[in-house]
Every structure is written in structure tokens, then in C-alpha cells.
C-alpha positions as MATLAB code, in Angstrom:
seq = 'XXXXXXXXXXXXXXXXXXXXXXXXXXXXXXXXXXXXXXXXXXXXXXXXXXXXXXXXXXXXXXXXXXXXXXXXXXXXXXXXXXXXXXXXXXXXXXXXXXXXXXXXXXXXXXXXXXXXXXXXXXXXXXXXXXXXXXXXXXXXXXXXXXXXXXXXXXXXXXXXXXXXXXXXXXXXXXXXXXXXXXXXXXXXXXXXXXXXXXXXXXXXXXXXXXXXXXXXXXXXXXXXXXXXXXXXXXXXXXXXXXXXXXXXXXXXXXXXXXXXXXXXXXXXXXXXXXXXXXXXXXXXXXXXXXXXXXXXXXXXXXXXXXXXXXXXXXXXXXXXXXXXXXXXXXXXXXXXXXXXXXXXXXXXXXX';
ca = [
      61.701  -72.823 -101.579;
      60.919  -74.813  -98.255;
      58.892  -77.363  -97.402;
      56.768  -78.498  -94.356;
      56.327  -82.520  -94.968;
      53.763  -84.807  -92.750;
      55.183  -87.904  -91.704;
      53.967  -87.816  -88.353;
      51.168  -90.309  -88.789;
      50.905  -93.664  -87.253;
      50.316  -95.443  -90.741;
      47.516  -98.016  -89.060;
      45.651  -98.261  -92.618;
      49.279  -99.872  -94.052;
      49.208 -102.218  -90.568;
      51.170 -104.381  -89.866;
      53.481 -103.373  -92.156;
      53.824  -99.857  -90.036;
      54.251 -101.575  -86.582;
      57.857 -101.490  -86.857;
      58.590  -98.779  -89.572;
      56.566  -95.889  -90.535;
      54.533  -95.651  -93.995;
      57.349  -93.232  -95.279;
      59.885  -95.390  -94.501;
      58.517  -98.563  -96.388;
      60.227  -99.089  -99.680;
      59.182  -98.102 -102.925;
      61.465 -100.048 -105.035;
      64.675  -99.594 -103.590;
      64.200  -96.192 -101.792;
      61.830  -95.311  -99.388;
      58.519  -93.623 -100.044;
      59.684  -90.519  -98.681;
      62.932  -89.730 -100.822;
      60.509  -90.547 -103.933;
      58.783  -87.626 -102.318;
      61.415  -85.345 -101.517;
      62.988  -86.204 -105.100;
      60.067  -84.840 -106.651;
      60.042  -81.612 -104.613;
      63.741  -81.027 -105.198;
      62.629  -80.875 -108.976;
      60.081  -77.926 -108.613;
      63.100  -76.237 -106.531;
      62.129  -77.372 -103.117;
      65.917  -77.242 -101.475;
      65.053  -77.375  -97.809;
      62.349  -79.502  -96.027;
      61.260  -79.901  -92.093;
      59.992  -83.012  -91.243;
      57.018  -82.839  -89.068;
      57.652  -86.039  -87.106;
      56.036  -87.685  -84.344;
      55.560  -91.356  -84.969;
      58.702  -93.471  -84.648;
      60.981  -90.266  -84.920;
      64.206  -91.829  -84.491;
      64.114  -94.241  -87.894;
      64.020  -90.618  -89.822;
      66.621  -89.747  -87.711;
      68.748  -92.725  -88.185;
      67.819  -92.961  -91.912;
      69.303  -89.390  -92.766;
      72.019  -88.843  -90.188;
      73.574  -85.737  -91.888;
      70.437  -84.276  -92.703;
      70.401  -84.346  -96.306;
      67.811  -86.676  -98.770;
      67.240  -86.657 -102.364;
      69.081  -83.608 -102.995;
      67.228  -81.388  -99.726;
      68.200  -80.242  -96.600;
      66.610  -81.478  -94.178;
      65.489  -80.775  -90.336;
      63.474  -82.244  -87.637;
      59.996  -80.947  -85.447;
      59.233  -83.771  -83.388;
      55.852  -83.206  -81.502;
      55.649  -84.156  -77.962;
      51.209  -85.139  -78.864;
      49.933  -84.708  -81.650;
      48.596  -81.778  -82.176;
      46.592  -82.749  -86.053;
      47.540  -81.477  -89.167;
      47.197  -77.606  -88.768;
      48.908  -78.018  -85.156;
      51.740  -80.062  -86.919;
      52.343  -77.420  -89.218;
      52.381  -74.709  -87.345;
      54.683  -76.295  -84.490;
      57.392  -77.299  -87.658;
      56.935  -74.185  -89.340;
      58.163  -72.377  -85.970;
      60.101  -74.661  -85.008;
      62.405  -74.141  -88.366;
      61.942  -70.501  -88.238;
      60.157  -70.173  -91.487;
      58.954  -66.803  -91.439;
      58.043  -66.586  -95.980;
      55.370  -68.376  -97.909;
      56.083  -71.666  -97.990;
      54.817  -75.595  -98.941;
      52.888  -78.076  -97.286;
      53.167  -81.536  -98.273;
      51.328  -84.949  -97.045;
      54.323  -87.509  -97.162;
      52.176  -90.324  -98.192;
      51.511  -88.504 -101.718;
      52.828  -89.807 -104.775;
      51.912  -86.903 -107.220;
      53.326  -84.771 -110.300;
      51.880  -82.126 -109.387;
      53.511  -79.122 -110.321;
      54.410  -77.197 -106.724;
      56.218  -74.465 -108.934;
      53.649  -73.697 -110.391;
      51.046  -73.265 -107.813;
      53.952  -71.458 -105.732;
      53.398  -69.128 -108.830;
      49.269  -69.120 -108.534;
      49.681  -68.533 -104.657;
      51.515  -65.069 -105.372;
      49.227  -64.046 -108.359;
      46.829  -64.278 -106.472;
      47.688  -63.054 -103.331;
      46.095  -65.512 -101.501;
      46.569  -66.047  -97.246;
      46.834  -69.958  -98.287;
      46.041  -72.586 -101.791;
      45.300  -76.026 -101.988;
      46.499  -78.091 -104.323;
      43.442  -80.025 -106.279;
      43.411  -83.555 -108.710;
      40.510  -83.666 -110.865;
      39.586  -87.439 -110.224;
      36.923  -89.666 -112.144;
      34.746  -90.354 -109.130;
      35.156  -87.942 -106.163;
      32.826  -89.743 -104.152;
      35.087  -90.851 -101.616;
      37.023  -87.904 -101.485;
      36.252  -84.446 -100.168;
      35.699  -81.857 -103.421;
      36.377  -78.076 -103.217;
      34.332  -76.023 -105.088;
      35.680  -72.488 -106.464;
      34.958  -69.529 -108.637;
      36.284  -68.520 -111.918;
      39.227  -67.065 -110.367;
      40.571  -69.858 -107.933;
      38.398  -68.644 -105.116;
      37.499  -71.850 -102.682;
      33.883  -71.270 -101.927;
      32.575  -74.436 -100.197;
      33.931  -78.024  -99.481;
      31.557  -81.322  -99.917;
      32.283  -84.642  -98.289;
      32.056  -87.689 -100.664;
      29.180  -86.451 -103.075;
      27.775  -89.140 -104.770;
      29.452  -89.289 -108.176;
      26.053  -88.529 -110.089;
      25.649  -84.793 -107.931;
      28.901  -83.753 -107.447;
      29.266  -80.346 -107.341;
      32.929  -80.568 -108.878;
      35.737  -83.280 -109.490;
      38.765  -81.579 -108.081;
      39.405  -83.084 -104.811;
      41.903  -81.889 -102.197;
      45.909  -83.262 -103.318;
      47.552  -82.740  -99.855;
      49.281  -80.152 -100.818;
      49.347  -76.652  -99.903;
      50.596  -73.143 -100.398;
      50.618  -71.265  -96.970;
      51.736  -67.552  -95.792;
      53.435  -67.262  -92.466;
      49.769  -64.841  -91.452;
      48.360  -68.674  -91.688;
      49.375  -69.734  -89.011;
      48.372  -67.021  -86.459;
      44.694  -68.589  -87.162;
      46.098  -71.894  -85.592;
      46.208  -72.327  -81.662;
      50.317  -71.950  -80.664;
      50.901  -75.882  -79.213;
      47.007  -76.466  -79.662;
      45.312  -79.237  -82.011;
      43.799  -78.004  -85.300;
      43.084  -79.565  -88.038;
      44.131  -77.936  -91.237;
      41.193  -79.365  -93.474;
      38.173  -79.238  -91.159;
      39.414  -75.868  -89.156;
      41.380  -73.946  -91.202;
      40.587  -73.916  -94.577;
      36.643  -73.647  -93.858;
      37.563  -70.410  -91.417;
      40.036  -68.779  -94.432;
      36.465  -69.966  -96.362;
      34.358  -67.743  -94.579;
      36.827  -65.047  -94.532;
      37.006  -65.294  -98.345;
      41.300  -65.442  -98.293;
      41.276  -69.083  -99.679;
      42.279  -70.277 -103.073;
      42.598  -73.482 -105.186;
      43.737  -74.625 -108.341;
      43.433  -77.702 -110.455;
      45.660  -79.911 -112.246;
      45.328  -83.070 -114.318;
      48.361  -85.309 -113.695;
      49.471  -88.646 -111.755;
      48.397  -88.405 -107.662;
      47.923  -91.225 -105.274;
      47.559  -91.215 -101.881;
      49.559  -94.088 -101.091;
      48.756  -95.082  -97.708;
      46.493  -98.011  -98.071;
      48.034 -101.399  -98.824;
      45.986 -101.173 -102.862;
      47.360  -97.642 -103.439;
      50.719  -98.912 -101.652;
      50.789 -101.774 -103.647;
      49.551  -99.909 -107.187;
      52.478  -96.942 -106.395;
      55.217  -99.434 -106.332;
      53.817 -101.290 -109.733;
      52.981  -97.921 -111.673;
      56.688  -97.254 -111.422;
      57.831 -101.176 -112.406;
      55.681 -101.378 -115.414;
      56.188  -97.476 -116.479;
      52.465  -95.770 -115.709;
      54.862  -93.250 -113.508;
      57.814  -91.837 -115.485;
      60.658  -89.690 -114.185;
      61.412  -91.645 -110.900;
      64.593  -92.287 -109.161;
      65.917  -95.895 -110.373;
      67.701  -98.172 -108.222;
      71.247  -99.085 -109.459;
      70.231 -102.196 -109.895;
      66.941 -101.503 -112.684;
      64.089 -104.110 -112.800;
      64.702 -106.778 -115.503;
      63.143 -110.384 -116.432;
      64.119 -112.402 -113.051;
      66.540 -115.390 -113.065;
      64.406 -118.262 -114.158;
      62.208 -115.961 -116.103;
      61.851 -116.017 -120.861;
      63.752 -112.268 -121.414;
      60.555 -112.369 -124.106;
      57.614 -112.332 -121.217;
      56.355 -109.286 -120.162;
      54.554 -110.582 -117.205;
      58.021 -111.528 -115.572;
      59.201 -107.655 -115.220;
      60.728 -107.259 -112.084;
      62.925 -105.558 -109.740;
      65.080 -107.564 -107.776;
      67.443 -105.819 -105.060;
      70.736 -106.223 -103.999;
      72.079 -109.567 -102.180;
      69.089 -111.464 -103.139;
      69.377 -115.380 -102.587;
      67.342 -116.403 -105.521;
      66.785 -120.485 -105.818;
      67.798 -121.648 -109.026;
      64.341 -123.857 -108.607;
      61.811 -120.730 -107.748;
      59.956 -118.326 -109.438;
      59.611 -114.901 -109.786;
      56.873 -112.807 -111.844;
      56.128 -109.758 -111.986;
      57.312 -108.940 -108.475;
      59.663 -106.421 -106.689;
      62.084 -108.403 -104.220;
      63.892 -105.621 -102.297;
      67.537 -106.092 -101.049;
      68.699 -108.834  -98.915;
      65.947 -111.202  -99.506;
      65.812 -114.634  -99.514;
      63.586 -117.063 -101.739;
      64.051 -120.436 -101.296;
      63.916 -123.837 -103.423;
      60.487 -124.040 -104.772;
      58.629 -120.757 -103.611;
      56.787 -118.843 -106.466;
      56.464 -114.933 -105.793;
      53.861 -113.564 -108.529;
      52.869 -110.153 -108.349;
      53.957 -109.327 -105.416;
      56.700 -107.212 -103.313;
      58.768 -108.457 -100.890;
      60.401 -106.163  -98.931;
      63.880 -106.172  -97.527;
      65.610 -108.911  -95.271;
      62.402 -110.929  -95.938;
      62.461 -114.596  -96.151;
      59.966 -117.335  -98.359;
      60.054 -120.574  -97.315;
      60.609 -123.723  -99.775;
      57.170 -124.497 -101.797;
      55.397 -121.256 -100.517;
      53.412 -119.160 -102.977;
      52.774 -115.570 -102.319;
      50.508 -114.189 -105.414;
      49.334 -110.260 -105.421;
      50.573 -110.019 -101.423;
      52.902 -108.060  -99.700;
      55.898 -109.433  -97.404;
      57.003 -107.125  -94.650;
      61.011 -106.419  -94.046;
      62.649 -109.349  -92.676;
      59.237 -111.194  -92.112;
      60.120 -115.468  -92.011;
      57.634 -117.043  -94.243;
      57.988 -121.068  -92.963;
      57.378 -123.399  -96.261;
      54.062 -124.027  -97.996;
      52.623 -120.993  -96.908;
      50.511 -119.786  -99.705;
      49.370 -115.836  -99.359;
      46.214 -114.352 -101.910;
      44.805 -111.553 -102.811;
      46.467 -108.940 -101.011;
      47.298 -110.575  -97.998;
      49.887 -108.207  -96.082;
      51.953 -110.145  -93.124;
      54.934 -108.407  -91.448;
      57.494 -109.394  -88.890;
      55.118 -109.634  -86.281;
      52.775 -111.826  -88.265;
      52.369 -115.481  -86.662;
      52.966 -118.001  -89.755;
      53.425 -121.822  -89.566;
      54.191 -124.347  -92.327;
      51.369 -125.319  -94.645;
      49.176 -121.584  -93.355;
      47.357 -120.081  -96.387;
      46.002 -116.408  -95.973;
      43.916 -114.357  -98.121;
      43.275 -110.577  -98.027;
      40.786 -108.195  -99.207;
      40.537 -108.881 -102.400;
      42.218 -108.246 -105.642;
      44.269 -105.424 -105.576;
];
């Protein structure tokens, strides 16, 4: 089976940790994001994927020099503009010569969702292209699809208050699309593949949609960033690539308390007078005498300065914290973040 994957997006609602790498770049607990994705696809028998790039192309490029992740092949559209996410597809679908019915994932999705399986709907069904749905608890800040008995999309509705929504299953980000698709979409033209395209293939009746119940997050907000890397530390996501080095209590850390489950990377310079709880320290990172990480992750080549205190935050990749800087509540810095001595910051809230 092959694969069209998005990961041409500019990543500003996971700024400023996206200045300098892309979102599918940014670690997930020792890999990035998007071999968590492609290792998932390889699973459902996804053995070649294009990468529909156009955002900082080259650290793909760099990343997987022999073209080969997570057990797929992999090659390269890079658009020139962005042409949306119908556009994007179409110019990496041609681009790879993909000429069969193939998939169409969002690479910010962290999902079971079985692709197999709606590969298998797709063809029953005969459809010209089929969405992948999550039933959700409250669609109201998603867009729902509604559909008949038999899978057939019949109407889309934009955040419907939770009390009147028409339906529950929102749109997963990932698709089921026959080469006949993409003659609907402008050649080199911008289209987008949720507002355009699926309403047309609507009206024309040759849409369908299934359902599924299982784990799906779109992970491209600094919470649902934040929540993906900690569903896999404390075991809400099962079946996921594991570092060589697993999590375990940190250094300075009782083996009996459950609240100091960690990862911690390679090469880490861990003070023998700091703290770690609950956190994911990725490789290379130093912590130094007094700082207290709690809840947090700290990505790679990152430094804490002596007495700081970062509590439910996130540390960009090889970001300098200076000492007794104190970060709350979600506070995100990155390499590009100004910081002095004695600075406290506090995000959005709880995450």
C-alpha cells in the first residue's frame, strides 16, 4: 500500500518550538513524531510513503538520507507554494507516480486507526474517495460528517454545539483516495481537500465515511503535543516504538513512586542534587545542580540552569535556560526564546 503524508505545514500553533524544526520533526520520546507515524502505517501494510513537504524540506531530507523510516520507503514532493491540502496531494501523488488507490495521512495524527481496514471499506464500497472518522465526546470544535446507513457522506457541520449535533464522528485526517480524485483538483492550483473536495464528491454523491472508536489526537497544539508524549510514558497508548533506553524512576527518584516515571535519553548530565518527576528529558540534555523538572519534557541538547524549576512546560532542543528561571503551566520557550536569571513564565494554563 502507499501513502501520501502532510508534513508540509508551518507548525505556528506548536511556535516557537517549530521556528527551527518542523512539528514532525519534534520528538516524541526519543523518535520524532513522524516515524511514530510512519511506524504505525507500516503495521496496517503501508510499505511506501511520499512526503508532501514544503516547510523546512531539507531537515526531512537530512533526517532520512537513504530514504527509508520506520520500516517504509520513502520519497520526497517538495512544493515550490503551497498549494493547500488537496493541491499538496495531488502535486505528491504525481509527483511519485501513483497511479492505484491509495492513503492520505495528516502527519500531525497520532491515531490507531485501522487504515487496513478502511483500505478494505474503500473497495467494498466502491467509493471515488473515504474519510476516516473518530467518534469524539464533544464534536463541537471539530467539523462532523454526517452519513447514511451505508457509509454515504451526506453533509458536513462546523463545530455544532455539543447539545445539537447532528453526529459525533468527526473528520480523523485520514483518507482513502482513487487516482479519478484527483482530476477534480486544479493540476499546480490551490484546493483544499476538506472545504473543496469532499463537499463537490458530496454533491456528486461518490463520497464515503466510516467510523471507528479508538485512540486519535491531533497533536499539533502544545496540550495535545504535550498529552501525546505523556499517553505513551504513563501507558494510555500501547504498541509504540520504545527507545533503547525505556522510561524508568529517574536518578534521585523512590523506584516505589509512580509520579517519578520518566524517560530520560541518552548522554544526559543529570545533577546528583536535581530533580526529576514525571518528565521526559530527551538525549543530550543537561540539568544542572539544583533545577527541578516536574512534568515536563525537555527536548534534546537542552540546558536547565542551577535552581530553575520548570513544572508542566516544555523546553525546546538545545534551548539555555540561565538559573532560577521558574516556567508554569505550559509555558513553551525554544532556542530563540530570550531568558535571563531569576525570569519566571507562565503559559496558558494547565495542560
Amino acid at each position: 500500500m502507499r501513502a501520501v503524508v502532510l508534513v508540509g505545514g508551518e507548525g505556528t500553533r506548536l511556535r516557537p518550538l517549530t521556528f527551527h524544526t518542523p512539528k514532525q520533526m519534534l520528538r516524541v520520546i526519543g523518535f520524532p513524531m513522524l516515524e511514530r507515524v510512519l511506524h504505525r502505517l507500516s503495521g496496517f501494510g503501508v510499505d511506501e510513503v511520499v512526503l508532501s513537504l514544503g516547510y523546512q524540506p531539507d531537515a526531512f531530507r537530512l533526517a532520512y538520507p537513504d530514504g527509508e523510516a520506520a520500516g517504509v520507503r520513502l520519497t520526497y514532493a517538495i512544493e515550490e507554494e503551497p498549494l493547500d491540502t488537496a493541491g499538496a496531494i495531488r502535486f505528491a501523488a504525481e509527483s511519485a507516480g501513483i497511479n492505484e488507490t491509495f492513503l492520505v495521512v495528516n502527519g500531525d495524527i497520532m491515531t490507531d486507526l485501522d487504515v487496513k481496514d478502511l483500505m478494505d471499506f474503500h473497495l467494498d464500497r466502491r467509493s471515488q474517495a473515504t474519510i476516516g472518522l473518530v467518534k469524539v465526546e464533544d464534536p463541537s470544535q471539530f467539523g462532523v460528517v454526517v452519513k447514511d446507513d451505508r457509509g454515504r457522506a451526506l453533509r458536513f457541520v462546523e463545530k455544532p454545539p455539543i447539545e445539537s449535533a447532528p453526529s459525533h464522528d468527526i473528520n480523523a485526517g485520514i483518507y482513502i483516495l482513487e487516482p479519478s480524485a484527483l482530476e477534480l483538483i486544479p493540476q499546480g492550483g490551490r484546493m483544499s481537500i476538506e472545504r473543496e473536495l469532499f463537499p463537490h464528491l458530496v454533491e456528486q454523491g461518490s463520497l464515503f465515511a466510516r467510523a471507528y472508536e479508538c485512540y486519535w489526537l491531533d497533536a499539533g497544539t502544545p496540550k495535545n503535543y504535550y498529552r501525546a508524549i505523556r499517553d505513551i510514558l504513563f501507558g494510555a497508548r500501547l504498541g509504540e516504538l520504545v527507545p533503547p533506553r525505556a522510561w524508568y524512576p529517574a536518578p534521585n527518584q523512590p523506584d516505589d513512586d509512580s509520579d517519578g516515571h520518566c524517560y530520560i535519553g541518552a548522554s544526559v548530565e543529570l545533577s546528583s542534587v536535581s530533580r526529576v518527576i514525571g518528565s521526559v528529558i530527551e538525549d543530550g540534555v543537561e540539568i544542572s545542580d539544583g533545577a527541578t523538572i516536574v512534568d515536563s519534557i525537555v527536548l534534546e541538547g537542552a540546558r536547565v540552569g542551577p535552581g530553575s524549576v520548570v513544572r508542566g512546560s516544555i523546553v525546546g532542543a538545545r534551548t539555555v535556560i540561565p538559573e532560577n528561571v521558574h516556567l508554569d503551566a505550559l509555558a513553551i520557550v525554544a532556542e530563540s526564546t530570550e531568558l535571563h536569571p531569576g525570569d519566571s513564565l507562565v503559559g496558558a494554563g494547565h495542560p
